[in-house]
Backbone as JSON Lines, residues from 0, in Angstrom:
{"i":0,"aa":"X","n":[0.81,-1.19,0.0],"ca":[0.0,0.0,0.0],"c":[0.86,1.27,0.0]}
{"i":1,"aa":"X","n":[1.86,1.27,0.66],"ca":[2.62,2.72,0.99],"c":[3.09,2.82,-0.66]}
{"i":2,"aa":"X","n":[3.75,2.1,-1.27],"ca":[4.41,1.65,-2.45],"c":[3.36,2.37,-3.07]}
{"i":3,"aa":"X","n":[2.46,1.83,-3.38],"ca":[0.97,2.63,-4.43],"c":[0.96,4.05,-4.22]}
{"i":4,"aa":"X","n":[0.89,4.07,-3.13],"ca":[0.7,5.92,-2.61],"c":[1.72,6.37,-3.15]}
{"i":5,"aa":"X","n":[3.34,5.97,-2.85],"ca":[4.51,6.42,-3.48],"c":[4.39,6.64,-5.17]}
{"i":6,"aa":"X","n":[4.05,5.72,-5.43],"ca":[3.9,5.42,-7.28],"c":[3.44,6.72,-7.51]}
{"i":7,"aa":"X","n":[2.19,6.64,-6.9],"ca":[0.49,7.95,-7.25],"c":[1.36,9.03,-7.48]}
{"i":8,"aa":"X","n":[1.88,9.3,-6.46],"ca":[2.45,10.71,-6.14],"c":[3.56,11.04,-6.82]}
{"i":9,"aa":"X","n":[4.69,10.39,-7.19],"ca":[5.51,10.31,-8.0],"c":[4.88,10.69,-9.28]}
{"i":10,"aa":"X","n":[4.48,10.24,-9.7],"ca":[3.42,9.84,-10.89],"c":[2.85,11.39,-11.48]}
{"i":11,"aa":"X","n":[2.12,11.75,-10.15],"ca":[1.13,13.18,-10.3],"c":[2.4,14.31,-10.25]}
{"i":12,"aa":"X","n":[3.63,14.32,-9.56],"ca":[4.42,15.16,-9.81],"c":[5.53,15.25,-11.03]}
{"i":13,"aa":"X","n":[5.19,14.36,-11.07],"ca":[6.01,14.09,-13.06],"c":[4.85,14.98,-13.8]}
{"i":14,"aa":"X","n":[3.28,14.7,-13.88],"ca":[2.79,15.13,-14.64],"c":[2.25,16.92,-14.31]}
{"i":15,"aa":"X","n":[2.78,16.93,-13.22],"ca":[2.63,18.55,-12.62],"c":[4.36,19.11,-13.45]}
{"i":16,"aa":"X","n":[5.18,18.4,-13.09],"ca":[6.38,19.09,-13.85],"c":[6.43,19.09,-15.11]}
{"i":17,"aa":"X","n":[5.78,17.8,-15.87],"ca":[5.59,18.42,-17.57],"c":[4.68,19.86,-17.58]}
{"i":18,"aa":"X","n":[3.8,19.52,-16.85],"ca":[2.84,20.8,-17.35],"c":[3.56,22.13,-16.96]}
{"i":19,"aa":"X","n":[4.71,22.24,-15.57],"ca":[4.95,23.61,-15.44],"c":[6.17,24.08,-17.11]}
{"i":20,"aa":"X","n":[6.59,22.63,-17.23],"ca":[7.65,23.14,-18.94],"c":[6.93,23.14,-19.56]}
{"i":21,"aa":"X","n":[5.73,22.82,-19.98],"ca":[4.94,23.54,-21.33],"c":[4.32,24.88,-20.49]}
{"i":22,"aa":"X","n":[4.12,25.41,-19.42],"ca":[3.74,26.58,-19.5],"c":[5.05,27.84,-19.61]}
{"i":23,"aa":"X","n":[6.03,27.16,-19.29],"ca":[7.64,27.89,-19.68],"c":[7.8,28.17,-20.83]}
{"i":24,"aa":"X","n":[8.09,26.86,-22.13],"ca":[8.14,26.84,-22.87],"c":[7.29,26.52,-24.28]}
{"i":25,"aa":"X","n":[6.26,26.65,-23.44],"ca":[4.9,26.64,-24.58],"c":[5.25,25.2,-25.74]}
{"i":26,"aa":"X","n":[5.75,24.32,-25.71],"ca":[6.38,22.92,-26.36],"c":[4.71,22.29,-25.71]}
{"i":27,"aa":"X","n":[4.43,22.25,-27.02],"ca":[2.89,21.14,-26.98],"c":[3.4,19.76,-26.45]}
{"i":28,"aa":"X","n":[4.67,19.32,-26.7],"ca":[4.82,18.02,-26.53],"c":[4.89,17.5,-24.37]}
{"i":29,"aa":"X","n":[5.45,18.59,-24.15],"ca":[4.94,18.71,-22.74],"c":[3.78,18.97,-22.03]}
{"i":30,"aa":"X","n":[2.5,19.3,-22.84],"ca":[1.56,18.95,-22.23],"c":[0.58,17.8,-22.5]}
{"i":31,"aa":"X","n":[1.07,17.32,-23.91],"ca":[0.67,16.19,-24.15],"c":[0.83,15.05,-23.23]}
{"i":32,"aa":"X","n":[2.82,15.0,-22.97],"ca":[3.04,13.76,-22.12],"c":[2.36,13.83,-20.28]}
{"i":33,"aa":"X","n":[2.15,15.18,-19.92],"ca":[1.32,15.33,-19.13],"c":[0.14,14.58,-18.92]}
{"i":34,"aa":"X","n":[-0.49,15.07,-20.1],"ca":[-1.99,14.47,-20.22],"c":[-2.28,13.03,-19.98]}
{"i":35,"aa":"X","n":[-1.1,12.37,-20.78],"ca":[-0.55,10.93,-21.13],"c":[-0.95,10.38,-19.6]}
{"i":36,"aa":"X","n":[0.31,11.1,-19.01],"ca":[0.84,10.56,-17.13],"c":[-0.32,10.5,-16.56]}
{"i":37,"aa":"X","n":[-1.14,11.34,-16.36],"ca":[-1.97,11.99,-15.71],"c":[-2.85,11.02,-15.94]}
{"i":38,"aa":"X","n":[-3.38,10.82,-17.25],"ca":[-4.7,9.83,-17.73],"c":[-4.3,8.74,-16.89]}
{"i":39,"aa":"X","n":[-3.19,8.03,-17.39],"ca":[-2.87,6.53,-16.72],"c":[-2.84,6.25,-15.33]}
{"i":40,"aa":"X","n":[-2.71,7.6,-14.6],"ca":[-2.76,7.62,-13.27],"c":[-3.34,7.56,-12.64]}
{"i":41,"aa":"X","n":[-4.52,8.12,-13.24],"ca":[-5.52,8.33,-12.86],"c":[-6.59,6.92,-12.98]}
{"i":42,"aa":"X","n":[-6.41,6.61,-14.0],"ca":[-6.98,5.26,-14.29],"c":[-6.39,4.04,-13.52]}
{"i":43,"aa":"X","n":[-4.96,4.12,-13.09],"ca":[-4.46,3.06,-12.19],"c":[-4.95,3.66,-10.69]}
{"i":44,"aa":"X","n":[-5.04,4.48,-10.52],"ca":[-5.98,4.52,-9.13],"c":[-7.28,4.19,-9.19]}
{"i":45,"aa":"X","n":[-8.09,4.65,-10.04],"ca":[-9.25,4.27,-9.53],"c":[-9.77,2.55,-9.76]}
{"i":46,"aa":"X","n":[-8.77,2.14,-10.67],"ca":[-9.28,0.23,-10.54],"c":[-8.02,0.28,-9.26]}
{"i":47,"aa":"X","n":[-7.45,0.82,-8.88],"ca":[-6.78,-0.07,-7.25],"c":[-7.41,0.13,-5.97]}
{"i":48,"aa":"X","n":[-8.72,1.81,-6.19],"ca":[-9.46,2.02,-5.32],"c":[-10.51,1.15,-5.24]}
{"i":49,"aa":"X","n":[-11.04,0.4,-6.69],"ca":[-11.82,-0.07,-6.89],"c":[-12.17,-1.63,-6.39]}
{"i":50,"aa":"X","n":[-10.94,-2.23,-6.6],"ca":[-10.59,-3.56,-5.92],"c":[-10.45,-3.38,-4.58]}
{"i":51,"aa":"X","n":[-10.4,-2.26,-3.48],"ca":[-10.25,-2.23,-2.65],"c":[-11.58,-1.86,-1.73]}
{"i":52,"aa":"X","n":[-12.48,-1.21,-2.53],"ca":[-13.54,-1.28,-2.26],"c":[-14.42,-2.7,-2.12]}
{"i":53,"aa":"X","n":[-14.31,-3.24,-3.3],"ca":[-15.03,-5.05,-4.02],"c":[-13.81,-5.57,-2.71]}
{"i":54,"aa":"X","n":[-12.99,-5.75,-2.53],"ca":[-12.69,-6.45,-0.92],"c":[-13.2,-6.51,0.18]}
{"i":55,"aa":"X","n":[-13.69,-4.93,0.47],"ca":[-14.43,-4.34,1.58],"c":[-15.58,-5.34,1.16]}
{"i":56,"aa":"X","n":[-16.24,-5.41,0.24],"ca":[-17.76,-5.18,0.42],"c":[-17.87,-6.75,0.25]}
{"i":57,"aa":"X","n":[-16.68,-7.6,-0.35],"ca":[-17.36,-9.19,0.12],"c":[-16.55,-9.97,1.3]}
């Protein structure tokens, strides 16, 4: 569990630091890979919240 939280956060500050270099350098390709990070991250949390919920509940 700590490991996951570590990942998350790692994860969300990679995609906070692409986004502050495309607002520096206006390079589309940095907010793209943002978007990228961000999506997947987002999506690997909520199926790990999700299985953790479906544990709870059987």
């Amino acid at each position: 569990m700590p490991f996951f939280r570590a990942l998350v956060l790692l994860l969300l500050v990679v995609a906070a630091g692409s986004f502050a270099c495309f607002a520096i350098t206006g390079q589309e390709r940095f907010k793209h890979f943002g978007l990228v990070v961000l999506k997947w991250t987002l999506v690997g949390a909520f199926a790990f919240f999700g299985v953790l919920i479906l544990d709870r509940i059987s």
